[in-house]
Steps between C-alpha positions, in 0.01 A plus 500: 500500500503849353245747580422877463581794814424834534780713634431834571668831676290692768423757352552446162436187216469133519663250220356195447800274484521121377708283785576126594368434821732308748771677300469871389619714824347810621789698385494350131123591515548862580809524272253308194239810611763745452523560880813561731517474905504794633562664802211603678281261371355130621427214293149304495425185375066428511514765788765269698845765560821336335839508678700301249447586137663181452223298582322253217114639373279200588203585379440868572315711314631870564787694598535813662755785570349725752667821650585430871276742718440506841158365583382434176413080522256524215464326233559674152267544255478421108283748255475478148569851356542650149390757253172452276572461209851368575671231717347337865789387730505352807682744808549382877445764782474504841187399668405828617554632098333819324416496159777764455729272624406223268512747213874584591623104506326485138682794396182693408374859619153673541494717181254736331270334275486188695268366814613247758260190526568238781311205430307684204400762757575877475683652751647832597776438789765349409572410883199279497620146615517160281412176595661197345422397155381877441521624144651869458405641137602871328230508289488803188226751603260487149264792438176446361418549146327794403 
């Protein structure tokens, strides 16, 4: 049976990647995303850590390279993010993540001429923390017409 997974890279982007469950490995997963093993970093499969990136996908839904930190047992987070008008993607960060922080693993930056929504909200500190599901938008300032 074939199915879709998200692979992702804490912080940073998640692929959506077509496998066959029972077959497709972990490793072929996060080579299909684009992703290597790297040192430093732990692999998680729906949340559960993976020791042997030879192991089948049976079902799962989501996997996730997370930096190895001392302490930090929380689950990561996924936040849509983009640029109106331009492209929304989907970014993993850790659980404790700032909007800055989910602006970095999309690759975008607080300019001039642009506010930061979360959730369609205003806000003004970029250190303010997401929750999951949370949707970070640069949207272009517009001045009213005279």
């Amino acid at each position: 049976m074939e199915g879709i997974v998200k692979v992702g890279k804490v912080p940073g982007r998640v692929v959506e990647v077509a496998v066959a469950f029972g077959t497709t490995t972990v490793a072929q997963a996060l080579e299909f995303a684009g992703f290597k093993q790297e040192t430093g970093y732990s692999v998680r499969m729906n949340g559960r850590a993976v020791t042997n990136l030879n192991e089948a996908i049976a079902g799962e839904t989501s996997i996730t390279m997370v930096r190895d930190v001392r302490g930090n047992f929380d689950e990561p987070i996924t936040v849509r993010v983009g640029q109106v008008p331009g492209r929304i993607q989907e970014v993993v960060i850790s659980a404790n993540g700032t909007v800055a922080m989910a602006l970095e693993a999309a690759g975008l930056n607080a300019q001039s001429g642009f506010s930061i929504r979360v959730d369609g909200n205003p806000i003004r500190n970029t250190e303010d923390r997401l929750t999951d599901g949370a949707a970070v938008t640069l949207v272009r300032d517009v001045r009213g017409n005279k």
